[in-house]
The first five atom37 places (N, CA, C, CB, O) and aatype in JSON, in Angstrom:
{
  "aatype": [20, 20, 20, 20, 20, 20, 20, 20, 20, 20, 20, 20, 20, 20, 20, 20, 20, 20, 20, 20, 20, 20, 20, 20, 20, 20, 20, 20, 20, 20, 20, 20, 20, 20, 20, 20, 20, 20, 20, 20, 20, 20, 20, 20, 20, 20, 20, 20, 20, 20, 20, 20, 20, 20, 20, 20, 20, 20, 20, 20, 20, 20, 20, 20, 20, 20, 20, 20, 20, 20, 20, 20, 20, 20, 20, 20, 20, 20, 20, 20, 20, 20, 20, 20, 20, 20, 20, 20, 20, 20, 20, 20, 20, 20, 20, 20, 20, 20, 20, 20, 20, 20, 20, 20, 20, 20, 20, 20, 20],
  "atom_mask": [
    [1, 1, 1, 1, 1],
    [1, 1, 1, 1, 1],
    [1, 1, 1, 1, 1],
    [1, 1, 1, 1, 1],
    [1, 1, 1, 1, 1],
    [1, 1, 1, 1, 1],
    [1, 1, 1, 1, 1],
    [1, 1, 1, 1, 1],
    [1, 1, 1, 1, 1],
    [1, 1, 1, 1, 1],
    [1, 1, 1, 1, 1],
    [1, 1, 1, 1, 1],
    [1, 1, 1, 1, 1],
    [1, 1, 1, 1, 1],
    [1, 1, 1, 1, 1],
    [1, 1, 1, 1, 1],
    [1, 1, 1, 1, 1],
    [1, 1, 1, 1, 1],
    [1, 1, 1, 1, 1],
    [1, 1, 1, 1, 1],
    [1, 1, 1, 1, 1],
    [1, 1, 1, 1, 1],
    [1, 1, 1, 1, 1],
    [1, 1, 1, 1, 1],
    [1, 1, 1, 1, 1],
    [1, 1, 1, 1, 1],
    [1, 1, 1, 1, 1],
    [1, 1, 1, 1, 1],
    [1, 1, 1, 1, 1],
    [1, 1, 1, 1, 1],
    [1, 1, 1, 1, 1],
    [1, 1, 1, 1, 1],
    [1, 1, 1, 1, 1],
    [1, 1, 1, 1, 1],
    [1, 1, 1, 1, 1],
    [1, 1, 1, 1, 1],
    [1, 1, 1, 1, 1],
    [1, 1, 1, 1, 1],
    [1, 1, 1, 1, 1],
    [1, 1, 1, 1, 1],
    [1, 1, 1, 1, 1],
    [1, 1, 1, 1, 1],
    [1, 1, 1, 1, 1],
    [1, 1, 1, 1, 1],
    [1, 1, 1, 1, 1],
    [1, 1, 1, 1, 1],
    [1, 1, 1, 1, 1],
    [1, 1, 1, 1, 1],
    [1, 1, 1, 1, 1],
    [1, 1, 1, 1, 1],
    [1, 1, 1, 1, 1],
    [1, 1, 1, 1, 1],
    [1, 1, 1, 1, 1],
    [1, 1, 1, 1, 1],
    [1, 1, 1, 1, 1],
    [1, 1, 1, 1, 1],
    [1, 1, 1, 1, 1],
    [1, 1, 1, 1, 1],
    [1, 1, 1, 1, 1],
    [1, 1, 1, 1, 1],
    [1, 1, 1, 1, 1],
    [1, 1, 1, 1, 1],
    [1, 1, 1, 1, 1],
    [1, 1, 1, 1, 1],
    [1, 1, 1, 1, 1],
    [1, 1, 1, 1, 1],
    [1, 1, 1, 1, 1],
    [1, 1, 1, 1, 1],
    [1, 1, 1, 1, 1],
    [1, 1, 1, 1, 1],
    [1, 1, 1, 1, 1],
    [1, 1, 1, 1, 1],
    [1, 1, 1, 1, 1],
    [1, 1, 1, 1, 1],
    [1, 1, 1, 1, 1],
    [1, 1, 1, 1, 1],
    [1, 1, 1, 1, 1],
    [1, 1, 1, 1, 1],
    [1, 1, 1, 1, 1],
    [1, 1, 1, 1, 1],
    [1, 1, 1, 1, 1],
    [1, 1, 1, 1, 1],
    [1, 1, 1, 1, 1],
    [1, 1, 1, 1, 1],
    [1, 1, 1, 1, 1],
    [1, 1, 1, 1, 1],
    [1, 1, 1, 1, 1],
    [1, 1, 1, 1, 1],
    [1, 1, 1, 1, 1],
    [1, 1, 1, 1, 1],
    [1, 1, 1, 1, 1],
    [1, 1, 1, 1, 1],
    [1, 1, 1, 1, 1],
    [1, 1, 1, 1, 1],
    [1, 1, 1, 1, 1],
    [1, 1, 1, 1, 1],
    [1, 1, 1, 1, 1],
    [1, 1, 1, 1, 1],
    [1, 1, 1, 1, 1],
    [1, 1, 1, 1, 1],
    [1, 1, 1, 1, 1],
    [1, 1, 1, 1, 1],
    [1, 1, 1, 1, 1],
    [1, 1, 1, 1, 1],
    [1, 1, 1, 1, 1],
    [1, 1, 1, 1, 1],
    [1, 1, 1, 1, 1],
    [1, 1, 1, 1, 1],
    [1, 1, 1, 1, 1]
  ],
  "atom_positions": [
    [[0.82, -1.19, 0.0], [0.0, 0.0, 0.0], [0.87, 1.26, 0.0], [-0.93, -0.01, 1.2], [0.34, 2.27, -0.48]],
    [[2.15, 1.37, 0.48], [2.79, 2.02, 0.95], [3.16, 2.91, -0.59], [3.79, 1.23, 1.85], [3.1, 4.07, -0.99]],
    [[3.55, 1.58, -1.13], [4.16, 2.14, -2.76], [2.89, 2.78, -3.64], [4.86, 0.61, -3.86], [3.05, 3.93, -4.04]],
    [[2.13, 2.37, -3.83], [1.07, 2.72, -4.13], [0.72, 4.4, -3.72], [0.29, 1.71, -3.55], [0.43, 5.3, -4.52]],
    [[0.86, 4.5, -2.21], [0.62, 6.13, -1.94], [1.85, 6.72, -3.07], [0.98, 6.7, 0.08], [1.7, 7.49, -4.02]],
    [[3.19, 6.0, -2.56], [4.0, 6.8, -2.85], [3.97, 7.37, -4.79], [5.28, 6.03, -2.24], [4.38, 8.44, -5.25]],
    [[3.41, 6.3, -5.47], [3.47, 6.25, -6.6], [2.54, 7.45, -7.22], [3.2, 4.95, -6.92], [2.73, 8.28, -8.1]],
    [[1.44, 7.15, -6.35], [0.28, 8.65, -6.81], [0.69, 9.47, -6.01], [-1.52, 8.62, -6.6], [-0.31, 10.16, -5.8]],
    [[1.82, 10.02, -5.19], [2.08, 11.02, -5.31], [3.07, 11.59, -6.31], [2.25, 11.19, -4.34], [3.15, 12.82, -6.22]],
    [[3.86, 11.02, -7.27], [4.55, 10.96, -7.99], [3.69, 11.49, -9.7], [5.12, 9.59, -7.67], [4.11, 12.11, -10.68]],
    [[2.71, 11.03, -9.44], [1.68, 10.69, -10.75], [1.21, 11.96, -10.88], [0.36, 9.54, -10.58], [1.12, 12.72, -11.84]],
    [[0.88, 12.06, -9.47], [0.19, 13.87, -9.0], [0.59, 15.01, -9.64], [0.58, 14.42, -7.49], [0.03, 15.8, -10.41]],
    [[2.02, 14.91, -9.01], [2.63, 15.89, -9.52], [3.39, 16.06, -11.21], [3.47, 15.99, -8.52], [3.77, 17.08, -11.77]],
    [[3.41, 14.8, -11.62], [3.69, 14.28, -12.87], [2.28, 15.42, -13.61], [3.57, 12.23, -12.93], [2.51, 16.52, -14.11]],
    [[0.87, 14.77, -13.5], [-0.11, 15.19, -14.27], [-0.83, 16.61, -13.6], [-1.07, 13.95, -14.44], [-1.9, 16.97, -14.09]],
    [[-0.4, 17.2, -12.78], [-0.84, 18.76, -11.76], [-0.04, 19.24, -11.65], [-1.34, 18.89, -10.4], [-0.32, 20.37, -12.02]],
    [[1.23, 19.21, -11.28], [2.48, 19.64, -10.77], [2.39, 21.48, -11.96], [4.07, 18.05, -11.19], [2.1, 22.64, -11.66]],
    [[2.71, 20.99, -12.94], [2.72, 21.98, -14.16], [2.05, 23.06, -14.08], [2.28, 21.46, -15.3], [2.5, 24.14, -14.46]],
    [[0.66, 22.87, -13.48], [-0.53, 23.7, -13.37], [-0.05, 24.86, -12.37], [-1.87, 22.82, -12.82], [-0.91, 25.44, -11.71]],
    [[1.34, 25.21, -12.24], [1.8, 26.55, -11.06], [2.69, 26.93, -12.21], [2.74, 26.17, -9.17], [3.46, 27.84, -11.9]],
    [[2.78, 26.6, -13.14], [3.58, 26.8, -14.14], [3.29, 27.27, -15.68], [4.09, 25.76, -14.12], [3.89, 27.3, -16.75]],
    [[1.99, 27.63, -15.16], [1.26, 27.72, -16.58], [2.33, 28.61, -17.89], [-0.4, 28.75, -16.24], [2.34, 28.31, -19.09]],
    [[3.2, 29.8, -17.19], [3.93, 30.61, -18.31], [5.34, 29.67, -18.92], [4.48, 32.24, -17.56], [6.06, 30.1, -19.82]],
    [[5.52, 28.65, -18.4], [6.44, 27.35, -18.97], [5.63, 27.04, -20.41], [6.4, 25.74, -17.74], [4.4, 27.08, -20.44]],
    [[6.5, 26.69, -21.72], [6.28, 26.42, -22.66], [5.66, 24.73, -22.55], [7.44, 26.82, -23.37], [6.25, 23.76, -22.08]],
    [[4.67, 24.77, -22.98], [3.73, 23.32, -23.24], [5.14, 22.24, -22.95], [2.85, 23.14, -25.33], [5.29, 21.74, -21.84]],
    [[5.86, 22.03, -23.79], [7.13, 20.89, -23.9], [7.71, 21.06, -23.23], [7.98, 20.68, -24.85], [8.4, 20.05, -23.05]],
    [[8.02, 21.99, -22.44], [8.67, 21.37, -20.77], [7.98, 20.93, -20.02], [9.26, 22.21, -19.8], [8.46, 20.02, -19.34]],
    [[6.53, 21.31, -19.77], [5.72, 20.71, -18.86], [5.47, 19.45, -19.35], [4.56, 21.42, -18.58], [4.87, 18.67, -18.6]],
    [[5.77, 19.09, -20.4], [5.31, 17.17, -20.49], [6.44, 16.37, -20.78], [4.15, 16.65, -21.85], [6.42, 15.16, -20.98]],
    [[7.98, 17.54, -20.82], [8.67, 16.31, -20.76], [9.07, 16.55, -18.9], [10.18, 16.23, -22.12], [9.29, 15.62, -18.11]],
    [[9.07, 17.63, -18.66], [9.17, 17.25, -16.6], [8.27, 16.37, -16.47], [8.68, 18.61, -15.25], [8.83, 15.44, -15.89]],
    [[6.83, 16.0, -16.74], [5.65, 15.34, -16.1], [6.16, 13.96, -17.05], [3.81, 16.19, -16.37], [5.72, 12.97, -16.47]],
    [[6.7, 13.67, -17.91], [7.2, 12.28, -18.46], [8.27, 11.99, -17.7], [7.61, 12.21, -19.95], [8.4, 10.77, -17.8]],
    [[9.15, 12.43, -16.98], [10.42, 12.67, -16.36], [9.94, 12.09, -14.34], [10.91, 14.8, -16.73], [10.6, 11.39, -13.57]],
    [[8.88, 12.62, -14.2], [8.47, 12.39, -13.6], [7.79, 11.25, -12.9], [8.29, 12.95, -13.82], [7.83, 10.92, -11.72]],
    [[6.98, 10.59, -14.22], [6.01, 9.26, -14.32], [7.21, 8.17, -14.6], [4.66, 9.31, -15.77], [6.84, 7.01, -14.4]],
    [[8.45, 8.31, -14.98], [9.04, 7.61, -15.28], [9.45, 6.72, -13.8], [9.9, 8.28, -16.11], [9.62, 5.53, -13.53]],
    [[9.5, 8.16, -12.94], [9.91, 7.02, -11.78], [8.66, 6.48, -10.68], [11.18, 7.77, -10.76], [8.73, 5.64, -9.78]],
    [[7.67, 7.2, -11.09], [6.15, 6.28, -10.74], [5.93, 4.83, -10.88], [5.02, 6.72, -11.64], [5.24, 4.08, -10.18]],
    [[6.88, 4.48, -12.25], [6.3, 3.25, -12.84], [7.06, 2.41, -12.11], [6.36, 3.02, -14.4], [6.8, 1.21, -12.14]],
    [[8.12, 2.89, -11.36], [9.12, 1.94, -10.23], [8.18, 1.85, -9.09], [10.78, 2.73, -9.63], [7.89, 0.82, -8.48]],
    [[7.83, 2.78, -8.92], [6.6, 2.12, -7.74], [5.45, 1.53, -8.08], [5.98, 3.11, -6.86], [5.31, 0.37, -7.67]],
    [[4.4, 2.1, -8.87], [3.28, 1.48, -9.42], [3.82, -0.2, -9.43], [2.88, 2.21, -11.02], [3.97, -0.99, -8.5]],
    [[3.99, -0.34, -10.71], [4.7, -1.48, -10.83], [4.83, -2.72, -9.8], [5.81, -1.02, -11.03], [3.98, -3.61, -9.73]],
    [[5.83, -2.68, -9.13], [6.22, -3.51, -8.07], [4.91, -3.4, -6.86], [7.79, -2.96, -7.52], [4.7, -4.28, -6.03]],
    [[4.16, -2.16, -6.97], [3.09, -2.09, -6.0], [1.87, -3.37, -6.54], [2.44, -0.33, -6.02], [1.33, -4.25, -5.87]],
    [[1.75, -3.1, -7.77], [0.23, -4.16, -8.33], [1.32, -5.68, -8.54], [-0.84, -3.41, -10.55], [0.65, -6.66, -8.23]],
    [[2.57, -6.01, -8.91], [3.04, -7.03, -8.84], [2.63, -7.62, -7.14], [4.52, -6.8, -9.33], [2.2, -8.72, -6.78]],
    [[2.88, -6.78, -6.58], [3.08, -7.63, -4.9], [1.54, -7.65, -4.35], [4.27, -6.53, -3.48], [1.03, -8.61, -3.76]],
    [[1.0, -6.64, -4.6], [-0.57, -7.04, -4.72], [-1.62, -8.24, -4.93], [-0.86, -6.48, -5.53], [-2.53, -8.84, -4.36]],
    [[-0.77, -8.19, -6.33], [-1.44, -9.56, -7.41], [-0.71, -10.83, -6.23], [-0.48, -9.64, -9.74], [-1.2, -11.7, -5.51]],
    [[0.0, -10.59, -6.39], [0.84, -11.8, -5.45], [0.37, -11.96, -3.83], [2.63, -11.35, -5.38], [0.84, -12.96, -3.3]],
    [[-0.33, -11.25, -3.12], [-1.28, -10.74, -2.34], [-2.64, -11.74, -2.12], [-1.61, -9.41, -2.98], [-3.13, -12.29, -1.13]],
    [[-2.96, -11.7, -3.41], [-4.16, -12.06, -3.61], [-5.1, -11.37, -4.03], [-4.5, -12.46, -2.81], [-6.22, -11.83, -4.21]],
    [[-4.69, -9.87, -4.28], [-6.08, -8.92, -4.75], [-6.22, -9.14, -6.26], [-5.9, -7.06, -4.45], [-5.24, -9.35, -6.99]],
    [[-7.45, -9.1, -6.67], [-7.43, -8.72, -8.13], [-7.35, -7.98, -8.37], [-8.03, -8.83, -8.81], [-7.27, -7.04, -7.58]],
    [[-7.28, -7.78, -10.18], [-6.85, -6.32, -10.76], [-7.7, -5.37, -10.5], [-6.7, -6.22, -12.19], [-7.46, -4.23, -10.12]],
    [[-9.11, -6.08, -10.77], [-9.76, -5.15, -10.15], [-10.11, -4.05, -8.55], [-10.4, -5.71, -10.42], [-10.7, -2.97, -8.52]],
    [[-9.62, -4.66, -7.65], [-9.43, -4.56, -6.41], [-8.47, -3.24, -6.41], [-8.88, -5.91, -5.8], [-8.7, -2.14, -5.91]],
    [[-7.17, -3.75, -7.25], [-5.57, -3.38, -7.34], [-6.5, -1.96, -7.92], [-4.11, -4.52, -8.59], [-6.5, -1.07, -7.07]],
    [[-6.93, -1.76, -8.63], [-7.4, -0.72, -9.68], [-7.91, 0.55, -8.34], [-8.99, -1.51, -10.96], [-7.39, 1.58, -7.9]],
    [[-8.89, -0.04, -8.12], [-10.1, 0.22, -6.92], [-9.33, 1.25, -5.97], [-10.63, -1.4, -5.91], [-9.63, 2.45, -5.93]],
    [[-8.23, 0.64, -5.16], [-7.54, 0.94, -4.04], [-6.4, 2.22, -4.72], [-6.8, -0.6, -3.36], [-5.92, 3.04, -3.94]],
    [[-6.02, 2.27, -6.38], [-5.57, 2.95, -6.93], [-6.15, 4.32, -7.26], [-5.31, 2.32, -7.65], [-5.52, 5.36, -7.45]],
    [[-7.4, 4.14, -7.28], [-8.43, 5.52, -7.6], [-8.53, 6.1, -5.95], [-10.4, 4.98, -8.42], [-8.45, 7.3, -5.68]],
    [[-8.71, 5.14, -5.02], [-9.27, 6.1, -4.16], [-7.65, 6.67, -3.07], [-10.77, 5.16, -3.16], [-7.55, 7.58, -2.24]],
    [[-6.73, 5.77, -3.53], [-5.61, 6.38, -3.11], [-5.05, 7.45, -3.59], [-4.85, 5.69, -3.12], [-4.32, 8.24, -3.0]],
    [[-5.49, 7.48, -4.96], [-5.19, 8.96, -6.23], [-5.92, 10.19, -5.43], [-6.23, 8.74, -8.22], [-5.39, 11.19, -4.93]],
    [[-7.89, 9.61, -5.48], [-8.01, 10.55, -5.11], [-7.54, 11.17, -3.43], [-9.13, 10.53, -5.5], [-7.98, 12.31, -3.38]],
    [[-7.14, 10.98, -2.68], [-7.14, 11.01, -1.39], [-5.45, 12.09, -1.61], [-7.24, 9.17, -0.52], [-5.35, 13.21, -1.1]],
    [[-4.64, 11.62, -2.19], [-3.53, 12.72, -2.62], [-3.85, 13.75, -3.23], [-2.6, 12.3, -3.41], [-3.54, 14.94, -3.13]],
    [[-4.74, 12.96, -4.13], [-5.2, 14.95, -5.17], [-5.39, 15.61, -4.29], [-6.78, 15.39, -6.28], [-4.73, 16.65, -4.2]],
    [[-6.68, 15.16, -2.92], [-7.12, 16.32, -2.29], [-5.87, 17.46, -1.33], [-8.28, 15.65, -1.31], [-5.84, 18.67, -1.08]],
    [[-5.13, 16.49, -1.1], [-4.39, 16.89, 0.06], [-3.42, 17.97, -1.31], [-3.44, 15.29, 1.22], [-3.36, 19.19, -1.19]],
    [[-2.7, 17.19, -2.57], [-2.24, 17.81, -3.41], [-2.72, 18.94, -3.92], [-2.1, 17.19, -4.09], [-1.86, 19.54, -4.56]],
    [[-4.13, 19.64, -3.86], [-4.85, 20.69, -4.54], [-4.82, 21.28, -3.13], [-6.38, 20.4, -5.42], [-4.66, 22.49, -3.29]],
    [[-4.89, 21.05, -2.08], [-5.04, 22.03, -1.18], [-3.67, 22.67, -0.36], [-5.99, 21.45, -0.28], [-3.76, 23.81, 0.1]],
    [[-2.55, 21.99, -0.22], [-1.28, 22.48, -0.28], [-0.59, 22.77, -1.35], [-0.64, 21.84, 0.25], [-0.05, 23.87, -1.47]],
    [[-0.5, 21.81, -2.28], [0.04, 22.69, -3.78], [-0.18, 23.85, -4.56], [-0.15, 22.11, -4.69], [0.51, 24.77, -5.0]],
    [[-1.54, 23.49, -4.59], [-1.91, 24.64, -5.66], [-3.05, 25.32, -4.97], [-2.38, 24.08, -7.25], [-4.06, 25.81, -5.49]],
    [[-2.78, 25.28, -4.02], [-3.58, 26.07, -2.92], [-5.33, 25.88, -3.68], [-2.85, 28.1, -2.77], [-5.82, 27.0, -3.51]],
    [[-5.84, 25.46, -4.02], [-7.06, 25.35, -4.45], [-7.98, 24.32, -2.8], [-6.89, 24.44, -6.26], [-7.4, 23.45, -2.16]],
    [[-9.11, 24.69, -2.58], [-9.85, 24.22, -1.52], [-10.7, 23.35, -2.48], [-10.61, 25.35, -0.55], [-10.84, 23.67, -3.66]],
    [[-11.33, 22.1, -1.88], [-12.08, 21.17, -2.91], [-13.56, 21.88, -2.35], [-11.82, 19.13, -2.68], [-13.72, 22.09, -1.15]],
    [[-14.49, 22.17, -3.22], [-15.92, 21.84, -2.87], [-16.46, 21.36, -2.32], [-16.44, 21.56, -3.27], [-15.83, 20.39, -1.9]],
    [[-17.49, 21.41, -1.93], [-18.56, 20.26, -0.96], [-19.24, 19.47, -2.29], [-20.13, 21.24, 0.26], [-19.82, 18.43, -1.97]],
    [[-19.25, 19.81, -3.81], [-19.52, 18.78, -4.82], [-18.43, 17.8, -5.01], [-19.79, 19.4, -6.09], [-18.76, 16.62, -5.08]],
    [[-17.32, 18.1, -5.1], [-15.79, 17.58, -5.11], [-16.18, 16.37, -3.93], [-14.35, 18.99, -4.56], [-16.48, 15.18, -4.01]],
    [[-16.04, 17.08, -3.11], [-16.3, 15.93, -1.24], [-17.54, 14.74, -1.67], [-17.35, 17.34, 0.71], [-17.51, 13.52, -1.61]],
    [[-18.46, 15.54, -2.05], [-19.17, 14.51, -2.47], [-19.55, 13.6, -3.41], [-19.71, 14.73, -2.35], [-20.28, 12.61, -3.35]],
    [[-18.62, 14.35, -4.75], [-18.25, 12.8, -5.85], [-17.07, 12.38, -5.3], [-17.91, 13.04, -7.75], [-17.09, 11.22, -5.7]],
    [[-16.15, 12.46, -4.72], [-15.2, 11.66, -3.92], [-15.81, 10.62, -3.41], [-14.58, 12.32, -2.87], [-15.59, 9.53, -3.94]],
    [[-16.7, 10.71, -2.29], [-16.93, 10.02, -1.08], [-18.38, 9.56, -2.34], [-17.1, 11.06, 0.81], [-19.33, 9.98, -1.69]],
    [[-18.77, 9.19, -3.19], [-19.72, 8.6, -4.09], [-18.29, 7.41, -4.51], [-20.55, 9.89, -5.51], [-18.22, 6.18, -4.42]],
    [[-17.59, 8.17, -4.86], [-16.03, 7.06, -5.11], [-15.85, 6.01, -4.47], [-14.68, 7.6, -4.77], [-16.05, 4.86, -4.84]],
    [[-15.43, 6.39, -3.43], [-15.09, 5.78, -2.21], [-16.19, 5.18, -1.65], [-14.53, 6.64, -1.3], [-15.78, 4.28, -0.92]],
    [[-17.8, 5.26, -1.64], [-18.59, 4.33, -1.46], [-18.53, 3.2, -2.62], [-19.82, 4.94, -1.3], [-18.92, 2.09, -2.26]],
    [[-18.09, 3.33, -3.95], [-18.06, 2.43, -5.19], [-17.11, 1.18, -4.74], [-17.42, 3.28, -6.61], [-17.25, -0.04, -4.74]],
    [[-15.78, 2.31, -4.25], [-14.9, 1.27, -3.66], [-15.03, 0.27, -2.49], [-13.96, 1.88, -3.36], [-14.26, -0.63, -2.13]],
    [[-15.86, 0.56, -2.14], [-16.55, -0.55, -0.53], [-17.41, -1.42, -1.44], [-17.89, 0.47, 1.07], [-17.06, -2.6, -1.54]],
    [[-18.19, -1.12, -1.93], [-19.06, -2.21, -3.02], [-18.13, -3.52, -3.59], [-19.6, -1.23, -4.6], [-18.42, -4.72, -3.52]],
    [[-16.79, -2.83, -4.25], [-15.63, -3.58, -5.05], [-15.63, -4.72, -3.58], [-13.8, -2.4, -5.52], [-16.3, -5.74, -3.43]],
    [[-14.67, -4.12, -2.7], [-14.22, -4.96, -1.66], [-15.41, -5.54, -0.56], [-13.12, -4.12, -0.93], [-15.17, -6.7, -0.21]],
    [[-16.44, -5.05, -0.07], [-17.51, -5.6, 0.78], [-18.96, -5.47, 0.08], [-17.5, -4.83, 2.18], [-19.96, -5.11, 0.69]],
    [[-18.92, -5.79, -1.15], [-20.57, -5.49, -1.35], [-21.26, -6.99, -1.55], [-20.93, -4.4, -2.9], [-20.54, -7.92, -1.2]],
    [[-22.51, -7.31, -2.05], [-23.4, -8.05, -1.21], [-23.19, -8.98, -2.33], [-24.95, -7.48, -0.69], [-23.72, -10.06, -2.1]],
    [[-22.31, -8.89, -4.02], [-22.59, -9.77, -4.69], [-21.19, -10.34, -4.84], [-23.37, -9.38, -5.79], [-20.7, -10.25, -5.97]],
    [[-20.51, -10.88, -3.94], [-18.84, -11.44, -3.8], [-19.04, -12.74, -4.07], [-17.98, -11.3, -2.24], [-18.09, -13.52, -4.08]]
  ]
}
């Protein structure tokens, strides 16, 4: 799980990071954010390998990937780029994150 945080925070700033940077020419911001993802895929990676090996499925692996994404964005938009999330934001999140309890505890396993 650990790699996994660490990886979407990597991803974060890979695909947002740029967005404080808007007067940077387009092609630096995607080769820093390629520069970036490059070393994501060292964590990602070895995170869903040891997973799978775990016992979760991909789907599961996927699941725990969205709501770990989102759970950095938030913290990432509100110290990074100083942006505050909505109470619509909070609540398609946590619509998320109820999807993700369905994946892992819902009634048709």
């Amino acid at each position: 799980m650990l790699l996994l945080v660490a990886s979407n925070v990597f991803m974060t700033f890979a695909w947002y990071g740029h967005l404080k940077f808007k007067s940077s020419p387009l092609w630096i911001a995607v080769m820093a954010s390629w520069a970036i993802a490059f070393f994501e895929y060292w964590l990602a990676v070895p995170a869903n390998r040891i997973g799978s090996g775990a016992g979760y499925s991909g789907a599961e692996l996927k699941t725990m990937q969205e709501v770990i994404t989102l759970s950095v964005f938030v913290l990432f938009s509100i110290f990074y780029l100083g942006e505050k999330p909505t109470l619509n934001h909070l609540l398609g999140f946590g619509l998320i994150a109820l999807g993700a309890a369905v994946v892992f505890r819902g009634p048709f396993r």
